[in-house]
Gaussian input, Z-matrix of N, CA and C with variables (Angstrom, degrees):
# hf/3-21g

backbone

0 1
 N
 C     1     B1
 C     2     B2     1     A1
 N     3     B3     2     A2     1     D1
 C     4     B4     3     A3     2     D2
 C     5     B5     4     A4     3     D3
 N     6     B6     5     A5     4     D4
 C     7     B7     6     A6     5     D5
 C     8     B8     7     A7     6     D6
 N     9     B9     8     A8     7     D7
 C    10    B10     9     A9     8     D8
 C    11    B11    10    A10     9     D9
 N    12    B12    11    A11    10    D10
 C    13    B13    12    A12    11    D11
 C    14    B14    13    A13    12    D12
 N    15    B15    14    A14    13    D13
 C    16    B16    15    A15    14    D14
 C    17    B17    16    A16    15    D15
 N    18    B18    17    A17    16    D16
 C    19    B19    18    A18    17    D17
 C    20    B20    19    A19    18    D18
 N    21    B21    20    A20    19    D19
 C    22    B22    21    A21    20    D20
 C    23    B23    22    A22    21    D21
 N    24    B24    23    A23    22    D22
 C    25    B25    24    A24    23    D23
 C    26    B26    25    A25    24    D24
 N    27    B27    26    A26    25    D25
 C    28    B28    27    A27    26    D26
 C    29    B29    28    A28    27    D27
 N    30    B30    29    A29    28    D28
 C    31    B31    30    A30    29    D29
 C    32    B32    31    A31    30    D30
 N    33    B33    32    A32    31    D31
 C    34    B34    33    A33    32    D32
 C    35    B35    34    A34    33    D33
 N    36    B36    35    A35    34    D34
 C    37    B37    36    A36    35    D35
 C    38    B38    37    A37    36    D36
 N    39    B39    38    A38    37    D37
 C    40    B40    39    A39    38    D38
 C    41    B41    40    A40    39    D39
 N    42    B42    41    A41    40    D40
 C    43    B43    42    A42    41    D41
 C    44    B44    43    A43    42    D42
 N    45    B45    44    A44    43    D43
 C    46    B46    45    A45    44    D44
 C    47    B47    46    A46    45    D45
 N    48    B48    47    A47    46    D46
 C    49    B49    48    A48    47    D47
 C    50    B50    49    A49    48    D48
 N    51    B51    50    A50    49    D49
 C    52    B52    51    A51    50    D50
 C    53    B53    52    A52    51    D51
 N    54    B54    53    A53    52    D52
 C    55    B55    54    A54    53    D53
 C    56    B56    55    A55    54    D54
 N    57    B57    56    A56    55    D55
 C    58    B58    57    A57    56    D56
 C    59    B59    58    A58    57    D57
 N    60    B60    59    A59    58    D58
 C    61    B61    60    A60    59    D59
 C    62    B62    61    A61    60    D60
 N    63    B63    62    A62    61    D61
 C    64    B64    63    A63    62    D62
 C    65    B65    64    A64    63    D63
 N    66    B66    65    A65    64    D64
 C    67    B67    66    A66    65    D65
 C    68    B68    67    A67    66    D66
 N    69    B69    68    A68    67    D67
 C    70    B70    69    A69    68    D68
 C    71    B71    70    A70    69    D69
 N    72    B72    71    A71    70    D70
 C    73    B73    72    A72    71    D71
 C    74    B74    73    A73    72    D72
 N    75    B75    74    A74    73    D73
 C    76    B76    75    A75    74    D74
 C    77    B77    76    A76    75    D75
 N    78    B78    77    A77    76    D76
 C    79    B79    78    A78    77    D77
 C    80    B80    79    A79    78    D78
 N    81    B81    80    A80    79    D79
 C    82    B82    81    A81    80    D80
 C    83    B83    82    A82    81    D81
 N    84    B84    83    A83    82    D82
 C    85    B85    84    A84    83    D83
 C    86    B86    85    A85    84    D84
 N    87    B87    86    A86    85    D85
 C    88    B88    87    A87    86    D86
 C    89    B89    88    A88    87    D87
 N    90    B90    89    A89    88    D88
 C    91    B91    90    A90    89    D89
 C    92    B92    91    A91    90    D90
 N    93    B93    92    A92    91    D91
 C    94    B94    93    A93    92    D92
 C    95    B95    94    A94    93    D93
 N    96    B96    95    A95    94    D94
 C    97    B97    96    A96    95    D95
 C    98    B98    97    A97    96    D96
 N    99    B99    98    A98    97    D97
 C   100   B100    99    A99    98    D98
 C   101   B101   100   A100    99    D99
 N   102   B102   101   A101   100   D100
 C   103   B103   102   A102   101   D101
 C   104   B104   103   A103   102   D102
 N   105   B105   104   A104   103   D103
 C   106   B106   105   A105   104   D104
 C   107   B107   106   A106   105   D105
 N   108   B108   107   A107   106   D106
 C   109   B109   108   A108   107   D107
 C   110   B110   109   A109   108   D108
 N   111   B111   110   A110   109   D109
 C   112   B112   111   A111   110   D110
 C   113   B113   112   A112   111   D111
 N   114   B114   113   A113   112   D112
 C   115   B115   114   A114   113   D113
 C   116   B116   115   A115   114   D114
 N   117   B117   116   A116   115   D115
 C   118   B118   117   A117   116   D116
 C   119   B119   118   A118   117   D117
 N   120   B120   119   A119   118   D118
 C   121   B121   120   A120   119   D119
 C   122   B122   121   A121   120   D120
 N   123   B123   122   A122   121   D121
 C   124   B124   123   A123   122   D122
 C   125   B125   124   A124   123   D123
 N   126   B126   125   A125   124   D124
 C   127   B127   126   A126   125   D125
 C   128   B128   127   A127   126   D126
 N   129   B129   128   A128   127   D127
 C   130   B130   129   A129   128   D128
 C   131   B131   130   A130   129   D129
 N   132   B132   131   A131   130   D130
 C   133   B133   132   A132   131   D131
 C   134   B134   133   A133   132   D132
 N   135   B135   134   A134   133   D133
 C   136   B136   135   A135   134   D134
 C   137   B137   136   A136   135   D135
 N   138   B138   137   A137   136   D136
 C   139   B139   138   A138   137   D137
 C   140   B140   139   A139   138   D138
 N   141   B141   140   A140   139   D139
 C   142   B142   141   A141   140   D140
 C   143   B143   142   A142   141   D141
 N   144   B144   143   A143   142   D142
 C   145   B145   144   A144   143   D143
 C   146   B146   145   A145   144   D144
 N   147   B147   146   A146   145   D145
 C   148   B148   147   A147   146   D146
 C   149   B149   148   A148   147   D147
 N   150   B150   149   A149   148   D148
 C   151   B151   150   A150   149   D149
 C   152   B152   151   A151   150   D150
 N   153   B153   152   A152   151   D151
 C   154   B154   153   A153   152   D152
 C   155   B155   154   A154   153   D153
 N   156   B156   155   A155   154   D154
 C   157   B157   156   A156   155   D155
 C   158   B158   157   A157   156   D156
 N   159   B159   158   A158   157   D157
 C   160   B160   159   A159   158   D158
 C   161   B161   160   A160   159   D159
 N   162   B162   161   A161   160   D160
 C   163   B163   162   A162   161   D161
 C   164   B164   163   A163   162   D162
 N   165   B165   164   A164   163   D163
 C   166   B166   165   A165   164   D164
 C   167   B167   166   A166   165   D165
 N   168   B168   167   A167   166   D166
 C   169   B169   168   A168   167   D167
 C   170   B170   169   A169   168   D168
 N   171   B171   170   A170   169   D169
 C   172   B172   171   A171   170   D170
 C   173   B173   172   A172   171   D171
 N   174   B174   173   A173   172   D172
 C   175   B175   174   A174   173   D173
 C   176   B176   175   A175   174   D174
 N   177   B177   176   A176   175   D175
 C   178   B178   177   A177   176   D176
 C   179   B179   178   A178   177   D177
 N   180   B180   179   A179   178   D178
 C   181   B181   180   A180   179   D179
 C   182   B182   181   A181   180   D180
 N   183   B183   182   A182   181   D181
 C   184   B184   183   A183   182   D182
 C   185   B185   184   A184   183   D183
 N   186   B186   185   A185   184   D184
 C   187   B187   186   A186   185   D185
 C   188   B188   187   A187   186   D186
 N   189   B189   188   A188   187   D187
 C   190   B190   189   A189   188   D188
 C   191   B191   190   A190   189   D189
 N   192   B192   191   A191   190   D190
 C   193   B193   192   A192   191   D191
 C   194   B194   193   A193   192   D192
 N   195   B195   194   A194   193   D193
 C   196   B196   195   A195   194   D194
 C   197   B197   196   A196   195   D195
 N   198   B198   197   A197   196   D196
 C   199   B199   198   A198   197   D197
 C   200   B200   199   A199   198   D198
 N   201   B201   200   A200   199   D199
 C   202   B202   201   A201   200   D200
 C   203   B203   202   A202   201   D201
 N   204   B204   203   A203   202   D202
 C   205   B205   204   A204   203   D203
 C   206   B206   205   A205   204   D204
 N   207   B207   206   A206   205   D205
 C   208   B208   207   A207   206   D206
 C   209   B209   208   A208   207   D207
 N   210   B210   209   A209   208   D208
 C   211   B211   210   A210   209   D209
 C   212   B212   211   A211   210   D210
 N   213   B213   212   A212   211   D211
 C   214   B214   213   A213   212   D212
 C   215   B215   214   A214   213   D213
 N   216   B216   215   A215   214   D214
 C   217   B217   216   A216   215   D215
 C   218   B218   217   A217   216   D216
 N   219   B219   218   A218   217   D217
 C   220   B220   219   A219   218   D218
 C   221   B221   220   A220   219   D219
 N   222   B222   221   A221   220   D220
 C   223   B223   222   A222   221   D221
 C   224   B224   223   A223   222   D222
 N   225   B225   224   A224   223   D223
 C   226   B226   225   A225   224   D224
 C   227   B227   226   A226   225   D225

   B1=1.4317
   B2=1.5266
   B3=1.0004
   B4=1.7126
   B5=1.7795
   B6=1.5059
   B7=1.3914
   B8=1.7645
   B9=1.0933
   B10=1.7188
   B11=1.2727
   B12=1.3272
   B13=1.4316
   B14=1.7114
   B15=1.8011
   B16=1.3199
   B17=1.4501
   B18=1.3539
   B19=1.4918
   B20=1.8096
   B21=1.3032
   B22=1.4542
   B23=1.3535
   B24=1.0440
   B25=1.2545
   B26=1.5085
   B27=1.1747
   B28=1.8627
   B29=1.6022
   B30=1.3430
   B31=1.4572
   B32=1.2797
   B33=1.5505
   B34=1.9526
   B35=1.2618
   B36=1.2231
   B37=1.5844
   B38=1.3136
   B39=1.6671
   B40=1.7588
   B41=1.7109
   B42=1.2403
   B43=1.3414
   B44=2.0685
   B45=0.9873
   B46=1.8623
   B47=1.7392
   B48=1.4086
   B49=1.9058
   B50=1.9133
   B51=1.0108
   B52=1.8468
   B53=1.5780
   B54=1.5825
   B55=1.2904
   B56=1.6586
   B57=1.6778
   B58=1.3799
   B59=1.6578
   B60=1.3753
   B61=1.5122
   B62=1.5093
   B63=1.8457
   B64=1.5926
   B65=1.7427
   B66=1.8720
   B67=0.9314
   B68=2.1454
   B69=1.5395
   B70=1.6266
   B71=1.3191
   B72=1.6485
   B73=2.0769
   B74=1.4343
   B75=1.5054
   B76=0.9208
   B77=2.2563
   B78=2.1094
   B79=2.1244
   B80=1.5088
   B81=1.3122
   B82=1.4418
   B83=1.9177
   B84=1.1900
   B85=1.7997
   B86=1.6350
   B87=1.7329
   B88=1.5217
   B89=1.6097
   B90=0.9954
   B91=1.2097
   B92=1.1936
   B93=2.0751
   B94=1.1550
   B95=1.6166
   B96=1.4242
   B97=1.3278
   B98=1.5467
   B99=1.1426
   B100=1.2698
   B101=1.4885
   B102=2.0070
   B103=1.4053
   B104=1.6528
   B105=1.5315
   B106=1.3965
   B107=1.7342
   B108=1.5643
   B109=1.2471
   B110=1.7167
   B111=1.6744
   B112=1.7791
   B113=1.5301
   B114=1.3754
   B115=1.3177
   B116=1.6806
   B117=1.0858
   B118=1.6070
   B119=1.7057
   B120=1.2259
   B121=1.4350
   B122=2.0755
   B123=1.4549
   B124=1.4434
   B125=1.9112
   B126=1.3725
   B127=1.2600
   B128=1.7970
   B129=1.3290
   B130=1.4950
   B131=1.7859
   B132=1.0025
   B133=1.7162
   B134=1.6260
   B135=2.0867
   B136=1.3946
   B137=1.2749
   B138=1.2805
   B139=1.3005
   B140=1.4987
   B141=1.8229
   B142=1.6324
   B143=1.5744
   B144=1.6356
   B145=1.5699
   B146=1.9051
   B147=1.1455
   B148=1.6918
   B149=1.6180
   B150=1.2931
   B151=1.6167
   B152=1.3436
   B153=1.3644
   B154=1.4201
   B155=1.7592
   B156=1.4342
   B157=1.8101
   B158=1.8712
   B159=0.8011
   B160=1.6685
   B161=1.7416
   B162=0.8772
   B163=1.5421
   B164=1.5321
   B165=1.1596
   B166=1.0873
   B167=1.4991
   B168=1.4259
   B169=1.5201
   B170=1.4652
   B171=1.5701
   B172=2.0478
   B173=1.1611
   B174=1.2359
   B175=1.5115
   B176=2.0421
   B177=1.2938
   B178=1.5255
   B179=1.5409
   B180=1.2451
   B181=1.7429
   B182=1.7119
   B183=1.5320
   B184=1.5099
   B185=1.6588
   B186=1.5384
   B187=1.3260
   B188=1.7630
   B189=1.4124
   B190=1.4516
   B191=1.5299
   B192=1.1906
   B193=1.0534
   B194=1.4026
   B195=0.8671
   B196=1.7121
   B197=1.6469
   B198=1.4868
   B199=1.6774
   B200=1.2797
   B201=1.1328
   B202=1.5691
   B203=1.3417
   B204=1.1042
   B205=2.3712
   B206=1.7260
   B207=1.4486
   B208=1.0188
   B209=1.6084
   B210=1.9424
   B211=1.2483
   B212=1.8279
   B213=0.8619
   B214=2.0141
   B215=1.6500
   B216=1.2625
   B217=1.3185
   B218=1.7903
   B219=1.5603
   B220=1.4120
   B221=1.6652
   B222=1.6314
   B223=0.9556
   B224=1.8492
   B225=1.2973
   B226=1.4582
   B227=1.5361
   A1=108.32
   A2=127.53
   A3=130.72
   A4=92.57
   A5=89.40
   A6=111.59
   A7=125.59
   A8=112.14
   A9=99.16
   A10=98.58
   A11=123.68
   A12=150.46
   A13=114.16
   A14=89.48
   A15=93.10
   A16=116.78
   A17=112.20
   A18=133.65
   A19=97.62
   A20=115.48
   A21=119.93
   A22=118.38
   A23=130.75
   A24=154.95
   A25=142.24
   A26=146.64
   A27=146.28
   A28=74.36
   A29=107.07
   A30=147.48
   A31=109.26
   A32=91.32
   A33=92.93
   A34=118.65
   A35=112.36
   A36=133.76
   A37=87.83
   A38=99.86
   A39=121.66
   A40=104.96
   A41=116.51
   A42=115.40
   A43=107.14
   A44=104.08
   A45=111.27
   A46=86.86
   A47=120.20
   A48=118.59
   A49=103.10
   A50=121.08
   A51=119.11
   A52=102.55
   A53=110.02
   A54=93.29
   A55=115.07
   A56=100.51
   A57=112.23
   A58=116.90
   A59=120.24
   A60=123.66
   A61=121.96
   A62=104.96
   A63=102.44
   A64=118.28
   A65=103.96
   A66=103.65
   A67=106.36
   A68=98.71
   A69=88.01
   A70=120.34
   A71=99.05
   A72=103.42
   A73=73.01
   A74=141.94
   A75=147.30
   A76=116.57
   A77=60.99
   A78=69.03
   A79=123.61
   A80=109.29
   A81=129.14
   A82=94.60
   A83=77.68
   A84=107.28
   A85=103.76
   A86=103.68
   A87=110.99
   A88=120.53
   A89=108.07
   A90=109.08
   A91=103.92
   A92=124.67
   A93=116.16
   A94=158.52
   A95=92.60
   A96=104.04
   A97=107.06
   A98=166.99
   A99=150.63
   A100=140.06
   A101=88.04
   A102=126.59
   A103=97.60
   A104=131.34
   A105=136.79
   A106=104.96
   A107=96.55
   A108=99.40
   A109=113.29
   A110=96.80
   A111=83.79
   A112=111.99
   A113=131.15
   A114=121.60
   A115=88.25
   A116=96.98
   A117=114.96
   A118=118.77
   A119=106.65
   A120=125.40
   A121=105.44
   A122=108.74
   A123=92.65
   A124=101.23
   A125=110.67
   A126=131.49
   A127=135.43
   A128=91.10
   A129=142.98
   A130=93.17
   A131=108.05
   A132=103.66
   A133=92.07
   A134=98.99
   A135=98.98
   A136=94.41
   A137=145.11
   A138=120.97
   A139=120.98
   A140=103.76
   A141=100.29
   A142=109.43
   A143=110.49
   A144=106.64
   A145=114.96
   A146=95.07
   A147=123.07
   A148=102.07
   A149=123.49
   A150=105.69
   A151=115.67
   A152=127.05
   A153=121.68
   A154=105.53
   A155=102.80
   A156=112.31
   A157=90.42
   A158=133.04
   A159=117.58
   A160=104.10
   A161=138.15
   A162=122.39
   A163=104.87
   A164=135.33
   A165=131.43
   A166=118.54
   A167=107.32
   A168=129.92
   A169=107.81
   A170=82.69
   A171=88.71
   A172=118.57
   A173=154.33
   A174=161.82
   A175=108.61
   A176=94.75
   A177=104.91
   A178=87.71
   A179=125.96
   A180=117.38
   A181=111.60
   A182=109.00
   A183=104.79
   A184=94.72
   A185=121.95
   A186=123.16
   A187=89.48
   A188=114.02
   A189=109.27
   A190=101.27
   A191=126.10
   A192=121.53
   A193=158.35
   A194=105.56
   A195=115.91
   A196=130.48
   A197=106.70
   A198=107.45
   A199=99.35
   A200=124.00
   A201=117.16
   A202=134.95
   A203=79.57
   A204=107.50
   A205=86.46
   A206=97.28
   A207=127.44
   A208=113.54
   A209=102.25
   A210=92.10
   A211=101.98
   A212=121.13
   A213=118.71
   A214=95.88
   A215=137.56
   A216=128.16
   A217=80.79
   A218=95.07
   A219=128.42
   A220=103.11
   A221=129.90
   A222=108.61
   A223=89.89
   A224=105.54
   A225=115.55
   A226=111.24
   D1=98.08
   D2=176.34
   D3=-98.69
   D4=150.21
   D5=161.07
   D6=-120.45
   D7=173.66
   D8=-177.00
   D9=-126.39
   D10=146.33
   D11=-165.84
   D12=-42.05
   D13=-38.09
   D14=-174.03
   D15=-93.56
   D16=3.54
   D17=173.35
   D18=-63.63
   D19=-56.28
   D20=-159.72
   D21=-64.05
   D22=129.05
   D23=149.83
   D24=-59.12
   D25=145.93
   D26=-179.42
   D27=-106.48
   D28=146.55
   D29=139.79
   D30=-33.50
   D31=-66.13
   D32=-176.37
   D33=-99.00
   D34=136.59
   D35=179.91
   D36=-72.77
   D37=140.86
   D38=145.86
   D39=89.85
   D40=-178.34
   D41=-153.32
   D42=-85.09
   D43=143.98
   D44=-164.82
   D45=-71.94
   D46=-30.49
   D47=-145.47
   D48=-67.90
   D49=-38.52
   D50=155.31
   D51=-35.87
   D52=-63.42
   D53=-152.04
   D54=-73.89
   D55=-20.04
   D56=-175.21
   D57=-74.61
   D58=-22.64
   D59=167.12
   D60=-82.13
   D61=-23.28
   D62=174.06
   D63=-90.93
   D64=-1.38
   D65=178.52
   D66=-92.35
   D67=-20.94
   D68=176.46
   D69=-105.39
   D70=21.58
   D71=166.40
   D72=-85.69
   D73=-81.01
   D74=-179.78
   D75=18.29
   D76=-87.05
   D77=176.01
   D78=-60.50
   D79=-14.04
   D80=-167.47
   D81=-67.52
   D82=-55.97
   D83=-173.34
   D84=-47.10
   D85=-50.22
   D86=173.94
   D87=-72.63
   D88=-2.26
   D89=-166.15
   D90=-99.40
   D91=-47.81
   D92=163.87
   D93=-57.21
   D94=-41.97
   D95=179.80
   D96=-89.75
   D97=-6.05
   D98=107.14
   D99=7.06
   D100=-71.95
   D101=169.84
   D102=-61.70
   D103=-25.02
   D104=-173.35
   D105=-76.01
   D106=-60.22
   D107=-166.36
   D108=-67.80
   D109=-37.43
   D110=176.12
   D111=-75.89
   D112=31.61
   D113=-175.13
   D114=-112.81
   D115=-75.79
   D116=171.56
   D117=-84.65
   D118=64.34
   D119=175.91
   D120=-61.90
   D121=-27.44
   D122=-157.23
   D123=-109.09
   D124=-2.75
   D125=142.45
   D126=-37.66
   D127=-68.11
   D128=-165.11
   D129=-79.42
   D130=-67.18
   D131=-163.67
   D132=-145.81
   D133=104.18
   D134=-168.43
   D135=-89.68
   D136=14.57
   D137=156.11
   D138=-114.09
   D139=173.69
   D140=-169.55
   D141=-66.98
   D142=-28.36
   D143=-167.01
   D144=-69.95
   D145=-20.32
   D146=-172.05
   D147=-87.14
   D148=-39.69
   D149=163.02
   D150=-91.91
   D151=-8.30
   D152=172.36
   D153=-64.68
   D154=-40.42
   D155=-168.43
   D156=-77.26
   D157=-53.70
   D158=-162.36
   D159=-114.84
   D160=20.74
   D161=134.13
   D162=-60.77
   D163=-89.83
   D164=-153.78
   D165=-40.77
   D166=-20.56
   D167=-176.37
   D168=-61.94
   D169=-77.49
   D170=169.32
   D171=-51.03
   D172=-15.98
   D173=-179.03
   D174=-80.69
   D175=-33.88
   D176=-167.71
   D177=-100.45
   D178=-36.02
   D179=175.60
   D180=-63.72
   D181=-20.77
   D182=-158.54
   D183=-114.05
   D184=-6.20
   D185=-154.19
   D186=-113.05
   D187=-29.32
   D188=-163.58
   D189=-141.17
   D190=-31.74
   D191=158.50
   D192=-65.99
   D193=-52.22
   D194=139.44
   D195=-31.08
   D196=-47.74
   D197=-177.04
   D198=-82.48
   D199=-35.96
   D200=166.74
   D201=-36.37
   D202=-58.11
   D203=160.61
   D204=-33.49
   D205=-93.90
   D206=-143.36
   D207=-51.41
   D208=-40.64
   D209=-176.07
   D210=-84.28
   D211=-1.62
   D212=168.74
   D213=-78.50
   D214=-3.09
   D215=-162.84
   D216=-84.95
   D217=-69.49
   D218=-156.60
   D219=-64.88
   D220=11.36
   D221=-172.81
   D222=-125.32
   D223=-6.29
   D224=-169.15
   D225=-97.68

């Protein structure tokens, strides 16, 4: 069963560029406040139990989260 190129279809109707600018305020969004809190950790979360719980957070938002974004942006 072959098909031809011009047979194929997107899933989604209508133009991707909405979804592609609300998805990189988005990463923008991920990118800052993370990069915020691990800068200014003692700002951000004035206690010790509160940067023990979200450092590691922001690290896994900026370490794994983000390229995820980005690479579902770039694959869509």
């Amino acid at each position: 069963m072959s098909t031809r190129d011009d047979q194929l279809t997107l899933p989604i109707k209508g133009k991707l560029v909405p979804n592609y600018i609300l998805s990189l305020i988005i990463a923008i969004l991920i990118l800052i406040a993370p990069a915020f809190g691990l800068q200014h950790n003692t700002i951000v979360y004035p206690t010790e139990e509160l940067t023990r719980t979200f450092i590691p957070n922001n690290v896994v938002n900026l370490l794994v989260g983000l390229p995820i974004l980005l690479g579902s942006m770039w694959l869509a």
